[in-house]
Structure formats: C-alpha cells, structure tokens
N, C-alpha and C positions, 0 to 999 in steps of 0.2 A: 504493500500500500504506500509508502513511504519510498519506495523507488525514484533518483531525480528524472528529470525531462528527459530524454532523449536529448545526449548532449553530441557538440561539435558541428551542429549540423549546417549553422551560420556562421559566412565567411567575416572575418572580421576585414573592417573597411580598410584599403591600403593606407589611408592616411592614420589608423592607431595601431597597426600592424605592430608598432614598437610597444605600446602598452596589453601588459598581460590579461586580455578580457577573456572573460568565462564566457563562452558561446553554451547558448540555451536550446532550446526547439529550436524547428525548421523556423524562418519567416512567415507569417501570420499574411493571408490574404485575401482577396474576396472571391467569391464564385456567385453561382448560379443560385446558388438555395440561399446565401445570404441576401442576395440581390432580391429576393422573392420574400424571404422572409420579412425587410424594410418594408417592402411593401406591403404585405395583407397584415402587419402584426403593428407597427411601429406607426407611420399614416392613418391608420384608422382609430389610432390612440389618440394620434395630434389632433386629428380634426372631429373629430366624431366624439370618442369617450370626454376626451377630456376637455372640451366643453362642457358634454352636459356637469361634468365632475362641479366646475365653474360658477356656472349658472346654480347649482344645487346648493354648496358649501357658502357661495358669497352672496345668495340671490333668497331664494326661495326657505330653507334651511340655515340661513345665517345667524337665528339664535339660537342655532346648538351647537353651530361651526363654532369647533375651539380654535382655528387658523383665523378664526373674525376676532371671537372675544379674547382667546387667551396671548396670539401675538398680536395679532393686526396689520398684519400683513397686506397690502392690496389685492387685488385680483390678475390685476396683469401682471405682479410679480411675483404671485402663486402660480401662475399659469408655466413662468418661463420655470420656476425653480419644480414644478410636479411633471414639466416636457423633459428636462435635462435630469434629473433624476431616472424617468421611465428608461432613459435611453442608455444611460448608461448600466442598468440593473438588467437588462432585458436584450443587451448585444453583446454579441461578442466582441472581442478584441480589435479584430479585424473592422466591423462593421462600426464601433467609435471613433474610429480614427478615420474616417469618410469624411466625418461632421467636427471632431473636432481635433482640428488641426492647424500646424502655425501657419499656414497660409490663407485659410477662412478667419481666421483669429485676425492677422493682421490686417486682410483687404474691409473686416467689420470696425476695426478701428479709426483707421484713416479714410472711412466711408462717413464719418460723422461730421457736424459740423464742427466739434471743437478739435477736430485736429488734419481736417484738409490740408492736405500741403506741404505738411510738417512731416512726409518722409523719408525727406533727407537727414533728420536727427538720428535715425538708425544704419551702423554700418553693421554689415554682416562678416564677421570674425568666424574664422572657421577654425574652432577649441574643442576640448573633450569637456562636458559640461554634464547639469541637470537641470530638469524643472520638475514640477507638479503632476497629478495625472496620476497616481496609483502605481507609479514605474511601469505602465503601461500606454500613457496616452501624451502627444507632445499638447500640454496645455497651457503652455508658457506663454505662448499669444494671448489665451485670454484676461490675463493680466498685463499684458500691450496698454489697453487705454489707463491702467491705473497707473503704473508708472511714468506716463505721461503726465496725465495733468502733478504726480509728483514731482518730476523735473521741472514741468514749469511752476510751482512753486515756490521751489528752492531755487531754483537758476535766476526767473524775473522778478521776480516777488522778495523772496529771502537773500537774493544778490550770493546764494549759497553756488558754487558748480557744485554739479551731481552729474554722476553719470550712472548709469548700469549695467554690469557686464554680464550678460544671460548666456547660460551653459548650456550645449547641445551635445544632449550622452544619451548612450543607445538604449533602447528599450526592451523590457523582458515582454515578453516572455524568450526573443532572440538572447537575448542577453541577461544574465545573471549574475547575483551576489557573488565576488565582487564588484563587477565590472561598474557600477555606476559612481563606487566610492574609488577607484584607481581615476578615473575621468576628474571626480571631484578635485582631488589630487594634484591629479596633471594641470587640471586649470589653475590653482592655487601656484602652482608652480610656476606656470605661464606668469600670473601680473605681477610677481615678486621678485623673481629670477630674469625674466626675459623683460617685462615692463619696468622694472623698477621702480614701483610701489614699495611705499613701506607699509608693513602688515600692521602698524598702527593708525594707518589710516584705510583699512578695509572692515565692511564689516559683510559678514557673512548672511544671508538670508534663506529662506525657503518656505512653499508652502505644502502643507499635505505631504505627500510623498519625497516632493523634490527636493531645490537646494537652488544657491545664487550667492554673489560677492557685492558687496561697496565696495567705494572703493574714496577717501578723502584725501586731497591734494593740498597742503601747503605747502606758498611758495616759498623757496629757501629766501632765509634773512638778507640775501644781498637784493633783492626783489622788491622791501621793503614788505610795510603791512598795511598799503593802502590796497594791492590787490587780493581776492579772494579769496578763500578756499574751496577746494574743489571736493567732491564725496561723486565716486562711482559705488555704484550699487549692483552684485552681478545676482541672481538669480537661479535657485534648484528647487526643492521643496524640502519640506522639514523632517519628514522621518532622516530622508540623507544629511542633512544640514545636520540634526541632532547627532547619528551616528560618527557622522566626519569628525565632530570638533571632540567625541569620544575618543577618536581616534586618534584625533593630532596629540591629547594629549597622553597616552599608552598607545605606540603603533601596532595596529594587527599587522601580524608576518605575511599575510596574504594580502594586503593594502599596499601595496608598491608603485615604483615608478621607478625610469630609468634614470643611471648617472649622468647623463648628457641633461636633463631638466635643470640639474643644479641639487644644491644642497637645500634640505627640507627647512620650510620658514618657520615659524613660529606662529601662534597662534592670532588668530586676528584680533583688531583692538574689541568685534561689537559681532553680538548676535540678532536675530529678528527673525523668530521662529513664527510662521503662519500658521493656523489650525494643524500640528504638526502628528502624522502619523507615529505614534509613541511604543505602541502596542499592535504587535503581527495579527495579536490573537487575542480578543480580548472579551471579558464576561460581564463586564460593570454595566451597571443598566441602564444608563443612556444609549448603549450600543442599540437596545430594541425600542427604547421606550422614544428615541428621537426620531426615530424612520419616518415617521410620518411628516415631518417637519422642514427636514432637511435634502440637500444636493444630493446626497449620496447614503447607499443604503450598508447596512455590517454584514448581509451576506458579500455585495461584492466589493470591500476591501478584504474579507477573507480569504476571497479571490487572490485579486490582486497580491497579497501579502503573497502568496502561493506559488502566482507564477513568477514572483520578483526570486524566491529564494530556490527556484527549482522545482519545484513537487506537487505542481498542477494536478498531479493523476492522484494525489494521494488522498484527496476529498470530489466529493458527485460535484457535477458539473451541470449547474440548471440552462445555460443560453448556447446557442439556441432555443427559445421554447415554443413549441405551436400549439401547446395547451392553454387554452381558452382562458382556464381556469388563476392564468398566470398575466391577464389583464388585471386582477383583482388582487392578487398576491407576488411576495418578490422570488424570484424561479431560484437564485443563489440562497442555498441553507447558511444559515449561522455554524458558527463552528463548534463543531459536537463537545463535549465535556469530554474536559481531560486533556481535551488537543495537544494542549499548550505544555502537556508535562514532557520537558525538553530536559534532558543531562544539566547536572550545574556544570556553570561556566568554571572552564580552567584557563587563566591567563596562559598563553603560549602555544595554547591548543588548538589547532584546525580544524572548525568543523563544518558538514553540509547538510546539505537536506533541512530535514523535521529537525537537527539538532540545531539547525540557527535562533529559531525560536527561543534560546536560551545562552544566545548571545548578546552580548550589548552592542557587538559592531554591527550590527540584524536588527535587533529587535530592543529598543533603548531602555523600555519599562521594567528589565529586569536587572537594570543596573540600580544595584542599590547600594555599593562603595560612597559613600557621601565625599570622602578626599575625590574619588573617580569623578566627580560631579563638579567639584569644587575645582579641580586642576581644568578639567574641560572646557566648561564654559564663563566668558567673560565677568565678572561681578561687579558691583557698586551701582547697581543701576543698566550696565553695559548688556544686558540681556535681556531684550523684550517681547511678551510671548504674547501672539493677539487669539484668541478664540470665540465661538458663538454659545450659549447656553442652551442652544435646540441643534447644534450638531449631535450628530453619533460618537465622535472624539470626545467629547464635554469633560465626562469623570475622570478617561486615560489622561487628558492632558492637567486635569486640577491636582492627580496624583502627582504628576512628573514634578509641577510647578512646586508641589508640596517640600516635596525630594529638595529640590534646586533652594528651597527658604532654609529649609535643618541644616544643609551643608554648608549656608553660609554663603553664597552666590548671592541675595539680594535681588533675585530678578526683579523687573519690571512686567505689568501687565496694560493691556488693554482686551477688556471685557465684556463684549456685550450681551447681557441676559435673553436678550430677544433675537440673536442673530446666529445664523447659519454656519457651515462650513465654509469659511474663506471669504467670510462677510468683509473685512478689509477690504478685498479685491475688487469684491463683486458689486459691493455696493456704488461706486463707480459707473456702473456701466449700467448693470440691468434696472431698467427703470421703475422705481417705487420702491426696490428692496430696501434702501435704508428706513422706509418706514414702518414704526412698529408702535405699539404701546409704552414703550419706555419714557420716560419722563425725563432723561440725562441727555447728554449734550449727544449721544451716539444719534441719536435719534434724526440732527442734523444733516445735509445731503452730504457735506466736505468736513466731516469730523476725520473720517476715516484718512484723507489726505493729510489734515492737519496735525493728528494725533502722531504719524510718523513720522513728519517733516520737522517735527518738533524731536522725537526719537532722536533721526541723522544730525538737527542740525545742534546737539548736544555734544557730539564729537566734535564738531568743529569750533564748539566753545574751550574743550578738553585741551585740543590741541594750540588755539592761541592764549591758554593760558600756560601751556608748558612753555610755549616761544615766550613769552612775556616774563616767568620763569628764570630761563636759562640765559635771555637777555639781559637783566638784571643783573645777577649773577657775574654776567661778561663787565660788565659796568663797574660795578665792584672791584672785580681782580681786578683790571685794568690800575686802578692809578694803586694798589698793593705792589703789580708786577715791575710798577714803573718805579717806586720806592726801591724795591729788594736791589734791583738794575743799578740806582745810584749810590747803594754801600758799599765802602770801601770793602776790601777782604779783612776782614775782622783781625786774623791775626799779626800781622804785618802791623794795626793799628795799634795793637796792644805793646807792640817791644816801643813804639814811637811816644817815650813816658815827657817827652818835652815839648809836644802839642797841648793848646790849652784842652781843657774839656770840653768847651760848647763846639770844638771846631770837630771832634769825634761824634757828636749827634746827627739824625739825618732830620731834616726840618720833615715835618709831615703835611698833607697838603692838605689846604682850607676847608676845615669844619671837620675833620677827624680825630679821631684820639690816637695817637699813638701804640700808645699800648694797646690797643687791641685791633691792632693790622691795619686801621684804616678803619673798619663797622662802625666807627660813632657817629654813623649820618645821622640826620633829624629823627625823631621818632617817627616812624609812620611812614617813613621819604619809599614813595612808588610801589605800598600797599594800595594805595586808593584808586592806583591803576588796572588792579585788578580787579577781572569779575569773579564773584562769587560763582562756584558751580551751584548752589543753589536760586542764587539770582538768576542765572540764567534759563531755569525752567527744566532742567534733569531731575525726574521725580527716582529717588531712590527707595525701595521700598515702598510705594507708594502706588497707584495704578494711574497711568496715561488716560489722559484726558477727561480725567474729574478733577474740580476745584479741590 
C-alpha cells in the first residue's frame, strides 16, 4: 500500500540537469475522458447546480444560510470561492492545470483596469523556484495582481523599492520530495551568491504549499541616504517556505546543491508564511468542520500531500468521479486514522514514502524541538504568519504559531476570523471577498495590502537604523583614530625626563573628555536621530493590523 510512485519516469529538464531532482510518475496529461469529463461533470456544476446553490443559500433560504449570517460573505464571492473549490476537489491533476495556470493567471491580471500596461514590471528569470498550489498546480499567477498593487505601494506610495522574485520549480506529482526544497535552495543560492544580495535584506515568503524571497536593497553609505531602499520579495508557498528555513537551519543530507552555486548563505533577515500547509496529514477539526467555507477541501490536500511525497497509490483515489452522487459530496476521502503514524524522526536519517510524514523536512507539524524552531525561523517580530478562521488549515497552523510563541521566536500574526484560505491574496482580486461580518479593520478592501506593506517596510526601518548605527559609531572613532595617530611612541617619551609635562599630553578635541577616549559628547548627541523600532510600526508580539 505504501509503495512510492512509479519513479524515474520524468526526464529532468536540461537546464536542472545539475541539480539532484527526484523524478516522480510519468507527466500528468489530458485525454479524451478528461476532456469529457469537464464537460458533463464540471459545466453543469458552473452553470446549472451552482446557481441554483446561489439563488437558494443567499436568496430564498438566506435565514438559515450560515454563509449569510454567520460570515457574510457576498454572493458573487461565494459563487467564485464554491466554482474554485468544486474544481479543484473534483479534477484531476491534469484537468487543474487547464484552468489554472501562470498564463490565464497572468493575461487575468493585466486584463484589468488597474494594471493595463504595466507589463513591463515583470521580467521573466529562468531559476529553480516554488509557488503555491498543493505542489501540484503552478498558482503563483494568481497572486500576480496582489503583488502588484503591493509594489505599487511600497515603490509610489511608500517611496519603498520592492521587488519580487517568484520561483519556478517543478511539480509533483512528476516531481518529488526533495526536489522542490533542492530548487528552493538553488534559488537562494542564485540572489546571494550570483546577485549579491545580502540575506539581511531578503525575506523569504510563501503561500499554502509553496515558497518565495524579498528581497531589500540598501544603498551603500557612499550613495548617501537621500536614496531609497529597495525590498525584493520572491515567492513559493508555505509548507516549502516552512520546511526550507527548517532546513537552513539543521541541513537535511538529501537537501543539496552543487559546488559551483557557491557557499551556503545564511538564513534570511524575514519570514511571511501564507495560510501555510503545516500538516501532510492532519485530524484537528477544522480540517472537516471548515469544508464548507473555504477554497479548498482536507480530502484533496491529503491528496496533494501524497502525490508531493511519492505515494499517491497508497490511499483510494476519488477524481475522476462520474458518480452523481459526488455533485453533492467531496469524491477525495479524508485521511483514514492512524495514517499519520510515521517512524520518529532520526536527525541524519533518510527517509521516503509514508515515513516523510514524520519528518520535519516533509511535514513541519511534527517538529517539536523548540531550539529547532527557534534557530529556524527569524524572531523579534521578523516572522509573520497570515491565516483565515474558516480555512481547513485554521487549528494546524494556530498549533504551529503556538510552537513558534514557547520557543521564543515572537512571531507576528495577521488574522482574520472571517477569512478563507489565502484571504491575503485573494482578497485582492476576487470581488467582495474581503467582505465579511467582522467589525476590524480586515474587513476593509486594502487592509490586506497594507497590513504587509507595513510587515516589509519594517525591515527597511531595521536596516537604516543599523546604517545610522554603524555611522555613528564611524563618527566616533574617527577623531579617537585621529588622536591615537598624533601620540608620540610612549616610550621614547618616557626616557625624554627634560620635557616639560604639559608638552607630553595630547590636547583632546573640543567637547570630549579625555579620559574616556573621546565619549564625553553631549548627553543624548545623535540618539534623537534615531527611530525607535517601535515608532516605526513593527508590532512585536502583537498581531498586524489591529490598533
């Protein structure tokens, strides 16, 4: 039962030839029976069922619709989130990737009014990367138009540069554990080694499954500090974002990359984990009790989980479905009891299949080493984790956050009680989602924008206050250095007993004390120049974007 995929069967691309990918099943594609299947099964959902679903829940029935009273959700943006759920719980692999992919993704972004034109801000880099999507679907386009109005933001607005560097790494079910954290790797390796990027100015991101980088740019001191700083931001999804930065800090042996990349960087200044997949396999009871609610369902991330780590065959496989009966119910079962009892982890140990499960470089919710947690990810506020209270993730990731407080990390959150799987992203685009019941500021269209742009533009206060810092400092020694320069050699001065005495003193320069090197500037001299990290709006311990 536990058998992996039918492996080697996918050629690995010539351009990663050099990196060690675990090739999965065959390539995933369409036929005839899928093509048939869209149509009598998935079309008559969109237009037929799920109208009347519409009509019923928000119309006729809407004082019992708990989607009316207990979120509030609109109707056209129940319609788009009950379309995009069917379709993804009810197709195969093959048949998701028709509908959503980076290039319907991208021609739907710059198809709108607020970003005509502006397709020249994107160049296409051809890197080993990740995004979102279940490690099954290239869904990084649909977070195209949020990162947008975030650049412009930070770029016009906040006078911040931002940029984002979004990862293209290959997908399982062709492709398996490792293979999308060696890519993550390789990229990190890419803007630090080859861009020269300092990893204190990157911050890593992702959502759901994926993973992605910042990336913040200040200019050196001879530049002055009338110009900006820049923040690139690259893009994967959060199960890999989580597991990666597990990794950066205890490398798994099977996480590699070649000597020619360069030597391995250190860990990035900033994390920004999206509704982040935490848990392969999971029993806490949002998994069932949010289905009805949200983007995506807990049978097919069990899926998903499945074909990322190999072992697809080793649970029933509902989609295709042509039963009737699976307009009304989700074809993908939940994951049976017990599933999840995986070998305990042995650091140094290689393992596959059903035993990833029971790793943290797989599956992160079974890390429970609090130092493992604490050395991993960023702290003092540098890790910010966004989720919905009506996703299916909900409890996995309030556990993790739990984890991330006892160890001492200090994350950050942005929470919204009312909001979805990837409600950051989505809220953005699909229209009316941000509307809910909520009484807090989430509830606004550009919270979501702002709530981040405030996240990034925290590092960029971080970092001119370490320049303002270390300039100081320079300032300082300076007229110390220039002192120490004009004493004579001490000893030479000592046998010279027929010099007066005041002509052996060295005069010290105006407004210092002598005796203590030069520090006796005014009290206070070029504290007032600085900002406060908490003047500047870094909520530490605290949650993003509440007063």
């Amino acid at each position: 039962m536990n058998a992996p995929n039918e492996a080697g069967t996918t050629p690995i691309p010539a351009e990663k030839r050099h990196l060690a990918l675990a090739s999965g099943a065959k390539p995933v594609r369409m036929n005839l029976m899928l093509v048939l299947h869209m149509i009598f099964v998935v079309l008559p959902y969109a237009f037929v069922k799920l109208p009347l679903e519409i009509i019923l829940s928000h119309i006729i029935l809407r004082f019992r619709s708990k989607m009316v009273h207990l979120i509030g959700r609109p109707w056209y943006a129940d319609y788009v989130r009950r379309l995009t759920q069917f379709v993804l719980s009810r197709t195969t692999t093959a048949q998701a990737r028709v509908i959503f992919n980076r290039t319907n993704a991208y021609t739907l972004a710059y198809a709108g009014v607020a970003f005509i034109g502006y397709k020249d801000w994107v160049t296409q880099i051809s890197v080993n990367g990740t995004t979102g999507g279940g490690f099954l679907l290239d869904t990084g386009g649909n977070a195209q138009n949020y990162f947008l109005y975030l650049a412009k933001e930070l770029n016009l607005r906040r006078k911040v540069k931002f940029s984002i560097f979004q990862l293209d790494y290959e997908l399982a079910p062709e492709f398996v554990f490792p293979s999308q954290l060696i890519e993550v790797q390789a990229g990190y390796h890419y803007l630090v080694n080859n861009q020269g990027i300092d990893p204190k100015k990157i911050v890593v991101a992702g959502d759901s499954a994926g993973q992605s980088f910042a990336e913040l740019l200040l200019p050196p001191p001879c530049a002055g500090l009338t110009q900006k700083t820049k923040q690139k931001t690259s893009r994967a999804g959060g199960n890999l974002a989580t597991t990666w930065l597990l990794h950066v800090a205890r490398p798994c042996s099977s996480i590699t990359v070649p000597e020619s990349l360069g030597p391995t960087p250190p860990r990035p200044a900033g994390a920004f984990l999206i509704s982040p997949m935490v848990d392969l396999c999971s029993y806490r009871p949002s998994r069932k009790a949010n289905n009805k609610y949200d983007f995506i369902d807990n049978g097919g991330a069990f899926r998903a989980a499945l074909e990322y780590i190999g072992v697809s065959n080793s649970a029933p496989i509902g989609v295709p479905s042509w039963n009737p009966i699976h307009f009304f119910q989700f074809p993908n079962a939940h994951p049976p009891r017990g599933f999840n009892k995986a070998p305990k982890f042995v650091a140094g140990k290689e393992v596959k299949g059903l035993e990833l499960l029971g790793s943290p470089y797989a599956n992160p919710i079974v890390c429970e080493d609090l130092e493992w947690l604490k050395e991993a990810f960023p702290d003092d506020g540098r890790t910010l984790i966004s989720w919905g209270g009506m996703e299916v993730f909900n409890d996995d990731i309030e556990e993790i956050f739990k984890r991330m407080e006892k160890a001492g990390v200090a994350p950050a959150k942005s929470f919204k009680p009312l909001g979805a799987h990837d409600w950051i992203l989505f809220d953005s685009f699909i229209p009316g989602l941000h509307k809910t019941h909520s009484f807090g500021p989430d509830r606004v269209a550009t919270h979501n924008i702002s709530v981040v742009a405030d996240f990034l533009q925290s590092f960029d206060v971080r970092i001119r206050q370490e320049y303002w810092a270390s300039a100081k400092q320079d300032v300082k020694s300076a007229p110390q250095a220039k002192e120490q320069a004009s004493v004579p050699n001490p000893e030479p001065k000592t046998e010279r007993v027929t010099a007066p005495a005041e002509e052996t003193q060295v005069k010290a320069p105006s407004g210092t004390n002598p005796a203590k090197g030069g520090e006796g500037t005014k009290a206070g001299q070029g504290e007032t120049r600085e900002k406060s990290l908490e003047g500047s709006g870094v909520m530490v311990g605290r949650e993003w974007g509440k007063e």
